[in-house]
Backbone as CSV, one residue per row, in Angstrom:
resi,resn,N_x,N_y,N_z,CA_x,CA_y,CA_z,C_x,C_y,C_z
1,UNK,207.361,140.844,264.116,206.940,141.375,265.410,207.230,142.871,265.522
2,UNK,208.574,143.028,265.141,209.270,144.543,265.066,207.886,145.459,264.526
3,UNK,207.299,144.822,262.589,206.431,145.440,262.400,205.108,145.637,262.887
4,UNK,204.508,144.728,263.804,202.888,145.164,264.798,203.729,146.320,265.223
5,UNK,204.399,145.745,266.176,204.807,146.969,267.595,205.114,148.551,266.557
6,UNK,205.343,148.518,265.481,205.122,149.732,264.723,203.889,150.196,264.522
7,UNK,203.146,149.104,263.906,201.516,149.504,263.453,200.709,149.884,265.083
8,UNK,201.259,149.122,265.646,200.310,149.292,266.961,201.165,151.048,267.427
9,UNK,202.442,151.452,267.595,202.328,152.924,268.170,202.311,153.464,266.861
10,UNK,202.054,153.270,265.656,200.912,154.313,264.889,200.116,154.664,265.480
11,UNK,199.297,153.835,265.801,197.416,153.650,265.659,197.412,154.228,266.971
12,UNK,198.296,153.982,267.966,198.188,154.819,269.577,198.692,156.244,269.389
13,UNK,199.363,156.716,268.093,199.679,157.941,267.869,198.529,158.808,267.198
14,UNK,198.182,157.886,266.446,196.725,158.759,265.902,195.994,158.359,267.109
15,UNK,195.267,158.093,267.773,194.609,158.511,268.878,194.919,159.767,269.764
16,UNK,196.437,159.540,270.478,197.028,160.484,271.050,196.513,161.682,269.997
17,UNK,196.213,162.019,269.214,196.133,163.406,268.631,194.686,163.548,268.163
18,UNK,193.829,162.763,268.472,192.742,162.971,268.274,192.140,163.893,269.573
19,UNK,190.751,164.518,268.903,190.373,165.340,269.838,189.217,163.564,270.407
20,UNK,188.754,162.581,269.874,187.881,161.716,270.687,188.647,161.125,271.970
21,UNK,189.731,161.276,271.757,191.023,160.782,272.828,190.119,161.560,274.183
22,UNK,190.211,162.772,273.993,190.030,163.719,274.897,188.473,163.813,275.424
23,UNK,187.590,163.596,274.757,185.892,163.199,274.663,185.497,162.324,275.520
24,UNK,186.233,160.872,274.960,186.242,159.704,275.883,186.398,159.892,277.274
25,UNK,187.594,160.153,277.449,188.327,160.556,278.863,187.087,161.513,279.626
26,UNK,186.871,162.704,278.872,186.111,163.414,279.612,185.046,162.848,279.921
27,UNK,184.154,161.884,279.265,182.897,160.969,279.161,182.862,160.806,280.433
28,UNK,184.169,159.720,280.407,184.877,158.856,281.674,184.909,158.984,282.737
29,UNK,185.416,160.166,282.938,185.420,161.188,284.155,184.278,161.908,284.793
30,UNK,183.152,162.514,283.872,182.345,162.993,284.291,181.028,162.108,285.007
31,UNK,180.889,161.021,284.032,179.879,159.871,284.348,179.871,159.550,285.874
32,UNK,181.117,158.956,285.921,181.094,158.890,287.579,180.708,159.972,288.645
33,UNK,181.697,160.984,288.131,181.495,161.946,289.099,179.999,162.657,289.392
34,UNK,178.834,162.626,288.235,177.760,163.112,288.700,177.137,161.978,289.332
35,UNK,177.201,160.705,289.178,176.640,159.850,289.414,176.965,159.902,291.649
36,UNK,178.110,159.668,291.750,178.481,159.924,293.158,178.094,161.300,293.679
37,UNK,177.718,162.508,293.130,177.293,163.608,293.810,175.784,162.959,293.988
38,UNK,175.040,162.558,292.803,173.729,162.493,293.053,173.593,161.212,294.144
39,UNK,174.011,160.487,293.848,173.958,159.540,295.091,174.154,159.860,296.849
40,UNK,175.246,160.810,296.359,175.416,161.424,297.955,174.496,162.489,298.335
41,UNK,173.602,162.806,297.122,172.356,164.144,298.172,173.009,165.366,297.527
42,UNK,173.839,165.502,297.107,174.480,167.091,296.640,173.824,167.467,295.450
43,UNK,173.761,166.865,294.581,172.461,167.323,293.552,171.684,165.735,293.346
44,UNK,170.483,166.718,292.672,169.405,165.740,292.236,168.452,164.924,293.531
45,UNK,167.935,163.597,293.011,167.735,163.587,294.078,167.804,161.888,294.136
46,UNK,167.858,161.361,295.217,168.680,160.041,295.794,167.400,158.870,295.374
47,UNK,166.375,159.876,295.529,165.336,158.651,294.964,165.313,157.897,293.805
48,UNK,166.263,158.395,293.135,166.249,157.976,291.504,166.847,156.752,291.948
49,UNK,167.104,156.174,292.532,168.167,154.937,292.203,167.357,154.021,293.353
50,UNK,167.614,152.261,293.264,166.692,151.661,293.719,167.715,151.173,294.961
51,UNK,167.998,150.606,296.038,168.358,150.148,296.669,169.252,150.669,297.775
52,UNK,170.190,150.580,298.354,170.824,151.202,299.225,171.810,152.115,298.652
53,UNK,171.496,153.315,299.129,172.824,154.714,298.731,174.341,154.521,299.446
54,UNK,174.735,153.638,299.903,175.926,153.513,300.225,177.005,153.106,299.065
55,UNK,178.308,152.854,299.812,178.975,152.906,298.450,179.200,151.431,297.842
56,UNK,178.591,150.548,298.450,178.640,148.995,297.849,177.356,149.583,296.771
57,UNK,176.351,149.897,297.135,175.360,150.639,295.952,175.510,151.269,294.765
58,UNK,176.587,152.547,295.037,176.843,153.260,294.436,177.917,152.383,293.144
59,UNK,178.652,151.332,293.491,179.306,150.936,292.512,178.455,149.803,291.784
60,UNK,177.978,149.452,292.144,177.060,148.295,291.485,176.238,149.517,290.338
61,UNK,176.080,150.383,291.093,175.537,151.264,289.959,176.068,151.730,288.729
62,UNK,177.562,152.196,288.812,178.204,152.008,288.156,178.166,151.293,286.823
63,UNK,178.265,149.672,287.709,177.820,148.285,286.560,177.227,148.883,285.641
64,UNK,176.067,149.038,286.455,174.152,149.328,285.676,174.954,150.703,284.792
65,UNK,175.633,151.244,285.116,175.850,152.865,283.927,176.785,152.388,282.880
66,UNK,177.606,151.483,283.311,178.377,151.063,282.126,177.779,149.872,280.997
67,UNK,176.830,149.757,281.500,176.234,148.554,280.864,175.343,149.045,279.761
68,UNK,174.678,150.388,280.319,173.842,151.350,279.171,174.600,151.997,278.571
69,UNK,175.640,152.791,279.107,176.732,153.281,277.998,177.571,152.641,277.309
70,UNK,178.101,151.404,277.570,179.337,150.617,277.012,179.247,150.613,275.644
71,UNK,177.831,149.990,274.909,177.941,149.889,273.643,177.913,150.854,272.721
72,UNK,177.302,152.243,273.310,177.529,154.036,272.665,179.095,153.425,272.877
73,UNK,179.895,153.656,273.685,181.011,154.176,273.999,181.998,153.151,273.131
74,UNK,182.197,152.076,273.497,183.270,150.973,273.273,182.887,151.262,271.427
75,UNK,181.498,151.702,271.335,181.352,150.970,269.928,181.754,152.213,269.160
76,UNK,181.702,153.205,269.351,182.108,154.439,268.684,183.686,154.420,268.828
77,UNK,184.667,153.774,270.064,185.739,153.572,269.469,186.173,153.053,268.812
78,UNK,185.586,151.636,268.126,185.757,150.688,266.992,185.577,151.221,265.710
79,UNK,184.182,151.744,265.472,183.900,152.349,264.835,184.890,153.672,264.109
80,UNK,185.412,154.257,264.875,186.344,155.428,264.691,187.753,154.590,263.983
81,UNK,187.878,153.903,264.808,189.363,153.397,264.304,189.544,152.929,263.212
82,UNK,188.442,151.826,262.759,188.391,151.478,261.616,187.799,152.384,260.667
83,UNK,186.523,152.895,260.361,186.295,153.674,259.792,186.570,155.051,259.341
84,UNK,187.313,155.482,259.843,188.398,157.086,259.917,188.975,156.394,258.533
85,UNK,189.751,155.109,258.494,190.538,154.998,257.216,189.776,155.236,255.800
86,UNK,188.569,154.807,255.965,188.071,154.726,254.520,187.423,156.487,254.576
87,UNK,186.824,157.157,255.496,186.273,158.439,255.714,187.785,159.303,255.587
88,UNK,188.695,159.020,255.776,190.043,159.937,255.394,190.572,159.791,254.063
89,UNK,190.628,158.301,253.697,190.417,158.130,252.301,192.101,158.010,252.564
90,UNK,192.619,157.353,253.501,194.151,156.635,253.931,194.169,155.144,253.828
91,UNK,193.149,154.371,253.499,193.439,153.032,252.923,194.116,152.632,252.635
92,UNK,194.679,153.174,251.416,195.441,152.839,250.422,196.712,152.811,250.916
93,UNK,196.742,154.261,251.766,198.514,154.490,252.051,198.669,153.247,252.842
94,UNK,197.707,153.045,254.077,197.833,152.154,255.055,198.184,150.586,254.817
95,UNK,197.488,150.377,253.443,197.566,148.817,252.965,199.279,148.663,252.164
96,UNK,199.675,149.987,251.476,200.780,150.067,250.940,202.352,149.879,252.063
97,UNK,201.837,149.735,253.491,202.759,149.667,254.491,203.546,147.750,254.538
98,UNK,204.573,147.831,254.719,205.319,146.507,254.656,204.849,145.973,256.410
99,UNK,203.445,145.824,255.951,202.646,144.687,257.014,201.423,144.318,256.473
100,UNK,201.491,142.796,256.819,200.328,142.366,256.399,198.923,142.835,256.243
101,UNK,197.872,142.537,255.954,196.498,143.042,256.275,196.147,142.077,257.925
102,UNK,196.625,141.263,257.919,196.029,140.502,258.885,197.138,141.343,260.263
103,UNK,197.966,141.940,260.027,198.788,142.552,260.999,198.240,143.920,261.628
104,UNK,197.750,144.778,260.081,197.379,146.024,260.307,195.916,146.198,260.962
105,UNK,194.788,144.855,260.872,193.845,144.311,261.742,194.274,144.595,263.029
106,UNK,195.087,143.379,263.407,195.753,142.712,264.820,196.154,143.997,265.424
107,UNK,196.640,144.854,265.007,197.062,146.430,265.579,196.137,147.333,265.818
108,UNK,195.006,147.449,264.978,193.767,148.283,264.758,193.146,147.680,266.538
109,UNK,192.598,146.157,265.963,192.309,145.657,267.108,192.820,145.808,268.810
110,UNK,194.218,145.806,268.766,195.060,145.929,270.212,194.605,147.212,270.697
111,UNK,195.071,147.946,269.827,194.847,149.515,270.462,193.455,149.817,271.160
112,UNK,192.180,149.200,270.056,190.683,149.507,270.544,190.145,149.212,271.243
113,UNK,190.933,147.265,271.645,190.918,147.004,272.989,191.142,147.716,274.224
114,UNK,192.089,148.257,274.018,193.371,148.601,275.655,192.476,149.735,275.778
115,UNK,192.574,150.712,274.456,191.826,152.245,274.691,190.212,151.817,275.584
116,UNK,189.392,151.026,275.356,188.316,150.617,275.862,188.707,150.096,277.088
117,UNK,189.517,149.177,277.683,190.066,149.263,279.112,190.330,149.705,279.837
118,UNK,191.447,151.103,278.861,191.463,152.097,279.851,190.578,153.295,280.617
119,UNK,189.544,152.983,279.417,188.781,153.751,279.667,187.076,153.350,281.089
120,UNK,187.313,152.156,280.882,186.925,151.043,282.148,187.000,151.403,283.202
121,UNK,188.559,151.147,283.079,189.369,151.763,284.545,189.079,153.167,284.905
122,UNK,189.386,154.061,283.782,189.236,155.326,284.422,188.196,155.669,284.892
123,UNK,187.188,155.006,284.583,185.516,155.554,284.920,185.515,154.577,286.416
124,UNK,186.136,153.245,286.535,186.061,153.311,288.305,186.646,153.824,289.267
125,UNK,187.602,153.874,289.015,188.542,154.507,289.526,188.468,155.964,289.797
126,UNK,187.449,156.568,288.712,187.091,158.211,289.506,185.904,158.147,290.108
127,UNK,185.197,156.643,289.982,183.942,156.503,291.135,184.690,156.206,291.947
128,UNK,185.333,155.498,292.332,185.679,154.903,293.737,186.462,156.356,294.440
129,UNK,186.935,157.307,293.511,187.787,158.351,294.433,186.341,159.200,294.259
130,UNK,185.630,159.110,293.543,184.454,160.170,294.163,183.325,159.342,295.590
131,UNK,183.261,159.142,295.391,182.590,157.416,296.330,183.583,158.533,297.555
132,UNK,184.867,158.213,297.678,185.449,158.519,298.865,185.514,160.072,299.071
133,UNK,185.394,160.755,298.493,185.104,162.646,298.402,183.633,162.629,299.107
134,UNK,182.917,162.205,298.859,181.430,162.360,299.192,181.264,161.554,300.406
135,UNK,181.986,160.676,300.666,181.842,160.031,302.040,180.274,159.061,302.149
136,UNK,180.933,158.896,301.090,179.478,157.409,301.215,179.447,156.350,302.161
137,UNK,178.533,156.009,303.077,178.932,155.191,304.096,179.324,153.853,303.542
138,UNK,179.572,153.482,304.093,180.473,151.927,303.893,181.598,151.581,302.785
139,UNK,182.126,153.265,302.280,183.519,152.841,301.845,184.642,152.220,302.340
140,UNK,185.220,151.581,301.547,186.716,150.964,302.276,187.086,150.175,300.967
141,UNK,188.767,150.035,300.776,189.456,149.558,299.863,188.991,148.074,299.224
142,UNK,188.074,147.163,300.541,188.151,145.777,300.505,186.791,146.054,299.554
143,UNK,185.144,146.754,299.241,184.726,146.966,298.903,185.007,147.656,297.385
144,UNK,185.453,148.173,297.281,186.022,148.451,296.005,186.828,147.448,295.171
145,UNK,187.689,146.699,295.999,188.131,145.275,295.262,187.086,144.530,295.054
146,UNK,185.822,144.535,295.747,185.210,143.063,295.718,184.146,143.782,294.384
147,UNK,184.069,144.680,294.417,183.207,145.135,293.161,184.093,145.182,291.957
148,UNK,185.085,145.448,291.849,185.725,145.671,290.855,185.478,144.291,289.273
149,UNK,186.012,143.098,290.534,185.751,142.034,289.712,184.070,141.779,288.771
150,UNK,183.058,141.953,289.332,181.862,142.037,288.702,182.204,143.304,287.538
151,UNK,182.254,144.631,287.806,182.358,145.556,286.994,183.354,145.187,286.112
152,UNK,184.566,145.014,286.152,185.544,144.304,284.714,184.761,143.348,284.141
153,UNK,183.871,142.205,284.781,183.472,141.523,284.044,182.346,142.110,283.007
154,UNK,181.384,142.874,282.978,180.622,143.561,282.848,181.561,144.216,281.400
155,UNK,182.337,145.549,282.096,183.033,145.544,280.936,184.066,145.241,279.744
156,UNK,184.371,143.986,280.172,184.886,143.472,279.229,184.046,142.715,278.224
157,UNK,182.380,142.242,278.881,181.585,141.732,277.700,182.035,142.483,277.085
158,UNK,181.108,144.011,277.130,181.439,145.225,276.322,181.851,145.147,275.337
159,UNK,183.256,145.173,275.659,184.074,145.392,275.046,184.385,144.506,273.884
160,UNK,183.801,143.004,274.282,183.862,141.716,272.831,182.719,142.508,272.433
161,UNK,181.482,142.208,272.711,180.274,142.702,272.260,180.689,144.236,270.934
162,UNK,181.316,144.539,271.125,181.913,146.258,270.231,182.421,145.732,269.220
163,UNK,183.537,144.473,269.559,184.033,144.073,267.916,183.577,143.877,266.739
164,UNK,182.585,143.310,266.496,182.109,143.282,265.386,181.720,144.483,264.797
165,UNK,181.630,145.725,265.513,181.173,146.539,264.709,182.648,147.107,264.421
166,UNK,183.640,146.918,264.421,184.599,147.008,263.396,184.689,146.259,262.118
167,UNK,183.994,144.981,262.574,183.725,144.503,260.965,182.740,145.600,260.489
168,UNK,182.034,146.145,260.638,180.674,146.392,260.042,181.111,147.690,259.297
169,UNK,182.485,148.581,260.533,182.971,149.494,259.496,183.866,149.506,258.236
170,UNK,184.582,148.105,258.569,185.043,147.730,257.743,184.098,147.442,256.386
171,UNK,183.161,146.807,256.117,181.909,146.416,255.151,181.804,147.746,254.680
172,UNK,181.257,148.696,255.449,180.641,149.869,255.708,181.422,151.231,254.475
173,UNK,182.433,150.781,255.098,183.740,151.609,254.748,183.540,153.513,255.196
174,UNK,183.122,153.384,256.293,183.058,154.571,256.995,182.405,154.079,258.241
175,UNK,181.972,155.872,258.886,181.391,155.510,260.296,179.810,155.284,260.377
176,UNK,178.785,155.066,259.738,177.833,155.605,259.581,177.036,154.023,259.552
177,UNK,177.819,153.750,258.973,177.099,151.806,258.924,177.198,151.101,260.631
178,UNK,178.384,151.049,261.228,178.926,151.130,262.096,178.281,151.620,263.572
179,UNK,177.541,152.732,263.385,176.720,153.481,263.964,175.818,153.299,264.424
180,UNK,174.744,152.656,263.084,173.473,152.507,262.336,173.797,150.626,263.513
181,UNK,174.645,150.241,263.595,174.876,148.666,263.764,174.673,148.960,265.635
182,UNK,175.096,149.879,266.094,175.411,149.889,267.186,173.843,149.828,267.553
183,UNK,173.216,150.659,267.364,171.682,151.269,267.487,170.649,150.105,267.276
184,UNK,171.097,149.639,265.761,170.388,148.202,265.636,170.320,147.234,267.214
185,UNK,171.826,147.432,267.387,171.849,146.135,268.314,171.059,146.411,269.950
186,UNK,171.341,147.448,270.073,170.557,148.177,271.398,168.943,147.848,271.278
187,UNK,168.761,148.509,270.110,166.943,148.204,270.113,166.876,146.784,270.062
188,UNK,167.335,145.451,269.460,167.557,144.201,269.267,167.709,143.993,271.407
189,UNK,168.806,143.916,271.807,168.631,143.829,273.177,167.391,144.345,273.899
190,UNK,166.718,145.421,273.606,166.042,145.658,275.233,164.136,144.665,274.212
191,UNK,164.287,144.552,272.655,162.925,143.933,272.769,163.362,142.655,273.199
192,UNK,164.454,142.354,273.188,164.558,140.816,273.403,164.385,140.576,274.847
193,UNK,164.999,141.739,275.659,164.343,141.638,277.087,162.988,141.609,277.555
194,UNK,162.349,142.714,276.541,160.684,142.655,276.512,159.811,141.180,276.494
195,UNK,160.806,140.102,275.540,159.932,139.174,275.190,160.629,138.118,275.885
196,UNK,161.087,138.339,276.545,161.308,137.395,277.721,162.864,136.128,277.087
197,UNK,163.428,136.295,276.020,164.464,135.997,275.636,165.964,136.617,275.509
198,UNK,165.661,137.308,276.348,167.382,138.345,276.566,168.673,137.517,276.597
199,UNK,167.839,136.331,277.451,169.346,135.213,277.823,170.278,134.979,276.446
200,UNK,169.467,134.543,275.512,170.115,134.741,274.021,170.372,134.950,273.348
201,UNK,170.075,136.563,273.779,170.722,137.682,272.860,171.913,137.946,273.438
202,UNK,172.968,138.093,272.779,174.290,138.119,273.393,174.435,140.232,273.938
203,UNK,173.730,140.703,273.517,173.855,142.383,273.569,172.936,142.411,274.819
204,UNK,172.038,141.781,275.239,171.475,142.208,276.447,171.863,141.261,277.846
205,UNK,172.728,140.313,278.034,173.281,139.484,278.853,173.985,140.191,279.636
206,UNK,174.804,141.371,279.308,175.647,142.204,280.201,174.459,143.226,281.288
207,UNK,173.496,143.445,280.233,172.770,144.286,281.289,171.556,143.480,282.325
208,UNK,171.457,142.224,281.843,170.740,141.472,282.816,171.697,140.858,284.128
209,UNK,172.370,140.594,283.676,173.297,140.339,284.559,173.928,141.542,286.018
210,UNK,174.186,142.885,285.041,173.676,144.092,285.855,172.465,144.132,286.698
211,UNK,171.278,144.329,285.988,170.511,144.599,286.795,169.942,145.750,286.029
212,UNK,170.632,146.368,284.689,170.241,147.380,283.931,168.838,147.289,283.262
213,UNK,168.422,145.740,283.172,167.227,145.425,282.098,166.026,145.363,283.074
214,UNK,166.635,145.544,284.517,165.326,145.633,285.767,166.150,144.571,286.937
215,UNK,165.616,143.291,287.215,166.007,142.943,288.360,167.227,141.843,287.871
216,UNK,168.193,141.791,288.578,169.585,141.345,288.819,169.512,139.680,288.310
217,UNK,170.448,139.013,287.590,169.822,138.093,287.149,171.142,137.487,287.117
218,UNK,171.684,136.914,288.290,172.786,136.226,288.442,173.302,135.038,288.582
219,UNK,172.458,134.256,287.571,172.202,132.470,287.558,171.825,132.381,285.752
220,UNK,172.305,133.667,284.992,172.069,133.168,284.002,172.933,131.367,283.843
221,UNK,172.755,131.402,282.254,173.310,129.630,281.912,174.100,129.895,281.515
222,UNK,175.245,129.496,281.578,176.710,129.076,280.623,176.544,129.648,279.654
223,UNK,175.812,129.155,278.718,175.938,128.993,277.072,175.328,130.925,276.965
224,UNK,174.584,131.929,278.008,174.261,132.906,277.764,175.190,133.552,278.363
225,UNK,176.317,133.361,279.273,177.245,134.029,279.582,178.671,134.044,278.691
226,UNK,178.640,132.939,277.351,179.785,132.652,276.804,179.673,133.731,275.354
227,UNK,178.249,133.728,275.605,177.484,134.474,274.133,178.459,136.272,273.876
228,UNK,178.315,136.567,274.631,179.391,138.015,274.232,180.811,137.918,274.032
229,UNK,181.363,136.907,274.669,182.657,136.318,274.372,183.082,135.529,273.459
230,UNK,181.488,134.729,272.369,181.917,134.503,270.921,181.135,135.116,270.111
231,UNK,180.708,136.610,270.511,180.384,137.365,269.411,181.224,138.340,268.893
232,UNK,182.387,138.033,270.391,183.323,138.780,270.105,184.740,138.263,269.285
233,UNK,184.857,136.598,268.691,185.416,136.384,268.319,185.125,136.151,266.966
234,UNK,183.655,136.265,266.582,183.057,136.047,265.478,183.470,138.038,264.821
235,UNK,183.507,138.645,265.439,184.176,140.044,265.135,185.602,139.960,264.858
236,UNK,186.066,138.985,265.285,187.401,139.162,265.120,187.444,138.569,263.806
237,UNK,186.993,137.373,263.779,187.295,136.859,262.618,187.277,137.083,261.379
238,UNK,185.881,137.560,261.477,185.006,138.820,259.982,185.592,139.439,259.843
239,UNK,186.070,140.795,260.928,187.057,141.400,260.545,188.605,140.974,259.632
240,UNK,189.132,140.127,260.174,190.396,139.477,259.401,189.850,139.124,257.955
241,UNK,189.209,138.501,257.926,188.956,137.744,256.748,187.874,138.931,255.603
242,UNK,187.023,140.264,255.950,187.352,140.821,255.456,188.688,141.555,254.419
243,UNK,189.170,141.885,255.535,190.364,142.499,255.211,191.587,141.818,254.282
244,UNK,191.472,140.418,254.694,191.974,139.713,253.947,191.993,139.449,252.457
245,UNK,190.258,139.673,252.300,190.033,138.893,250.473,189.117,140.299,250.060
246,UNK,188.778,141.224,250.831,187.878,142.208,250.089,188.862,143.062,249.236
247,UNK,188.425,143.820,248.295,188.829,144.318,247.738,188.819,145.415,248.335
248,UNK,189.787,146.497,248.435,190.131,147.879,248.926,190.468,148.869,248.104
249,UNK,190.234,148.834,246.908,190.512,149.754,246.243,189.208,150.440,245.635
């Protein structure tokens, strides 16, 4: 145990010193904040968006922005984490550490999680304080709780939905496969929306469910709401079991 809780504030130390640390965050921060000026009339213009400009609106919108960005975003942090090792060409040192492969995974993994959570949070959390700067009508604390729960759900598909492409950098053995996977899967989601089968694509369920793929679709089925939550364990697994029997040298 002693050794995760090592591998894991590695892997939060190389972040801490990355300049994407700082990218993300800024992403994070800014997304919201133009999104609540344009909503409130201060730039752009209010017509762009479909339904009521208040701030029960404005966060549902949100949803809909995290739902088109999540898989750029969540997936370029997977991507980075794992793939930096073989693009730095630190493999070796990393596998030579007195922890398992299935440990130095489990650590890779924790961190890319939380970093993708936090980064969740930070992007509502500077809508909801921009939401309240701009004075959107019908703010209040109880509104912001009651959205919150839809939006975590939203991004936490995400966030399973991203794992596998740590396997892929893993396969990959850089960032570029990884990348190439993310892009795949995006164009894969919106034809599958085109052809009227989105429900079973596990990459476009978060944004139907939004409201991102067009109109709000909140009766999907079970078995299409469970779909990002075992694509995200089918990432986990690949990943391990990569790491486990591939060769790394």
């Amino acid at each position: 145990m002693n050794q995760l809780l090592s591998a894991i504030w590695t892997e939060t130390l190389k972040i801490s010193r990355s300049k994407l640390l700082w990218i993300s965050m800024l992403a994070s921060t800014l997304l919201p904040v133009m999104l609540g000026l344009t909503f409130s009339g201060l730039i752009g213009s209010q017509n762009t968006f479909e339904g009521e400009t208040d701030a029960s609106g404005f966060m549902n919108q949100l949803g809909t922005t995290i739902s088109i960005g999540g898989l750029i975003g969540f997936g370029f942090v997977y991507s980075w984490i794992f793939g930096r090792e073989y693009s730095d060409r630190t493999i070796k040192d990393l596998l030579a550490l007195p922890l398992s492969r299935y440990g130095v995974v489990a650590a890779k993994l924790i961190v890319a999680t939380v970093w993708c959570m936090v980064l969740a949070v930070l992007m509502y959390s500077v809508g909801g304080l921009t939401a309240r700067i701009v004075q959107l009508d019908g703010w209040s604390l109880e509104v912001m709780g009651q959205s919150f729960a839809g939006y975590a759900l939203l991004a936490f598909m995400f966030i399973c939905l991203c794992i596998p492409v740590a396997w892929i950098a893993s396969v990959g053995r850089g960032y570029l496969s990884p990348l190439g996977f993310v892009v795949l899967t995006m164009v894969v989601a919106n034809l599958g929306g085109s052809m009227g089968i989105g429900e079973y694509i596990p990459w476009a369920v978060p944004a139907m469910l939004s409201g991102a793929s067009g109109e709000v679709n909140s009766h999907l089925q079970a078995l299409s709401l469970i779909l990002p939550f075992l694509t995200g364990g089918i990432g986990i697994i690949g990943t391990l079991t990569w790491w486990r029997y591939a060769d790394q040298t």
